[in-house]
C-alpha positions, 0 to 999 in steps of 0.5 A: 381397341380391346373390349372386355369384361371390368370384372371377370376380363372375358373379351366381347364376343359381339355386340352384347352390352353386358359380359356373357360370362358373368354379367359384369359392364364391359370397357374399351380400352384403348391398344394404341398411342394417343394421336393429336387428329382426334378421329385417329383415337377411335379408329373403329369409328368409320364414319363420324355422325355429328350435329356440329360439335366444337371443342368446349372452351376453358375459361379461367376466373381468378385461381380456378378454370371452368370447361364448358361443355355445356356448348355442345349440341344438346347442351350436356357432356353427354353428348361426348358418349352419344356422338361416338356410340351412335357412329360406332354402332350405326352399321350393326344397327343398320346390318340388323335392321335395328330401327329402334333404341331405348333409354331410361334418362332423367333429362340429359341422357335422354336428350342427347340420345334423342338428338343423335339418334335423331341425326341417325335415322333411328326411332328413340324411346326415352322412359323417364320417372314420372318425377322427370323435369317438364323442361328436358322432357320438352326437349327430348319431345322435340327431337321426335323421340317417344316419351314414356313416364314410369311409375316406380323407381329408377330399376323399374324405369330401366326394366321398361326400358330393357324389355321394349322392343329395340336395342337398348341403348344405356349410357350405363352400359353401352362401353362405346357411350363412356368410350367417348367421354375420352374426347374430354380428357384429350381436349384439356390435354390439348387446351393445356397445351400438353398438360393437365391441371393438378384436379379436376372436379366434376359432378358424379352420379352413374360414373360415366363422366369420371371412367371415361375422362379417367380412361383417356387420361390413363391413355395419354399416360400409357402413351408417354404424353404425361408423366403424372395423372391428374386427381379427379374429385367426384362430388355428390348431393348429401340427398345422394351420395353413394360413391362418397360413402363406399369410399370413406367405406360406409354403408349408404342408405338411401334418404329418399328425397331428391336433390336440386341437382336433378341430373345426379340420382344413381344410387346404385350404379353397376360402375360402382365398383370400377369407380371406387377402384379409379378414385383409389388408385389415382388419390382421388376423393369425394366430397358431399355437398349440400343443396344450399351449397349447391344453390349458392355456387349456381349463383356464383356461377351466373353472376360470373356470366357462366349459366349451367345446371344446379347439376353442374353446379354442384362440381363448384360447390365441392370446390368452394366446400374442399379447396386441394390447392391451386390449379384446378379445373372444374366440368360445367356438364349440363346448360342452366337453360336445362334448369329454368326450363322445370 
């Protein structure tokens, strides 16, 4: 695996989760073919923690498919990153007596952080805006985790969260944690039966989800197992929406109000600009959705039987809003259990 710079290309010196050199996030980018025994793909991984996960399943209703990756083991996506960074960082954990690890999360970061660390050995701390949903915060809580509400924006919950005693473990920035976002590339891969649908919608907001699922499909394409990359369509709450401007080139200003789609509020990622990059390079798009939309595709999730997050919902929404043709699949990230829990 190559480690470096997303701005500058300086290669990792350590274990630093930001460049030394100019500051920039760092990516891991994969030296070697794609493998079909999935452990092989992440060769610097020695010993795999996990919590019993599975390959999520695809479920197809009428012309568009649905991937449930709310059947992970803390119920969000965010498992993929979490498993692989804490398997990937846990000896230089253990070789620096490091028994703490920090995040900034509104729910689903935190929870699965909580949970692996949890499995780990580690003491977690989670700092949360104190707008964060009462229902993730219990099951952060109940994985033994510390919770500390900051007044403040989210800049100011990240500071908290960089300056407390420990290793701060971002899922923005640690690379191992959007490094493991590949897995979700491979599976559709494999459950495609070596192929991918010609989009995929998935709900944005830091840009994790979409850079890692794009770095695993640029892995099979480099190693000859694709021929054609898949489009990837990011979509964004109206309330919220900064990577659908910077695309379409316009100025965003935040509008100050949060969305039903509690788990999409960046709106200033470090990512922003390796997002754009991927969306334009591969034709991707994205599209703002609103929170009647967003209301309305959770509704037409659940009365197909499928209950996910209004988060995840909003993926569909773009769907129903921006229909590209056929052969479609949209990620369904975060369980609806997550939502009636507020």
């Amino acid at each position: 695996m190559i480690t470096r710079c997303m701005q500058c290309n300086k290669e990792r010196r350590g274990m630093e989760i930001r460049c030394e050199v100019c500051g920039g996030p760092l990516e891991m980018i994969p030296d070697f073919k794609f493998s079909s025994n999935f452990n092989e793909n992440f060769p610097h991984i020695k010993e795999w923690i996990s919590l019993g996960e599975t390959i999520t399943p695809v479920l197809k209703y009428r012309k568009v498919s649905f991937k449930l990756d709310y059947y992970l083991p803390t119920f969000s996506y965010k498992d993929r990153g979490y498993r692989a960074a804490l398997s990937a960082l846990l000896p230089f954990f253990q070789k620096n007596n490091i028994q703490e690890l920090n995040e900034d999360s509104s729910g689903n970061a935190g929870a699965s952080l909580s949970g692996y660390g949890a499995a780990a050995g580690m003491r977690v701390n989670i700092f949360v805006p104190e707008s964060a949903a009462a229902g993730k915060i219990r099951q952060i809580e109940s994985y033994g985790a510390k919770v500390m509400r900051v007044k403040g924006n989210r800049e100011d919950v990240a500071n908290e969260a960089i300056q407390h005693k420990g290793f701060y473990m971002s899922h923005v920035l640690v690379p191992e944690f959007r490094d493991g976002i590949r897995s979700l590339a491979y599976e559709i891969f494999l459950q495609g039966n070596g192929s991918f649908p010609d989009r995929i919608y998935i709900p944005a907001s830091a840009g994790t989800l979409l850079l890692g699922l794009h770095k695993g499909i640029e892995h099979l394409f480099n190693s000859g197992e694709i021929t054609d990359i898949p489009k990837i369509i990011a979509v964004q709450p109206e309330l919220i929406n900064p990577i659908c401007c910077a695309l379409e080139g316009k100025n965003y200003v935040s509008k100050g109000k949060r969305s039903i789609a509690d788990a999409l509020v960046t709106e200033r990622s470090l990512l922003m600009e390796r997002v754009v990059d991927v969306l334009k390079a591969t034709d991707g798009k994205c599209i703002s959705v609103t929170e009647n939309e967003i209301k309305d595709a959770w509704k037409k999730l659940a009365s197909h039987g499928m209950l996910c997050e209004f988060s995840s919902a909003a993926a569909y929404a773009g769907f129903l809003k921006k229909e590209y043709g056929e052969n479609n699949l949209i990620i369904l990230t975060g369980n609806g259990l997550k939502s009636l829990m507020q």
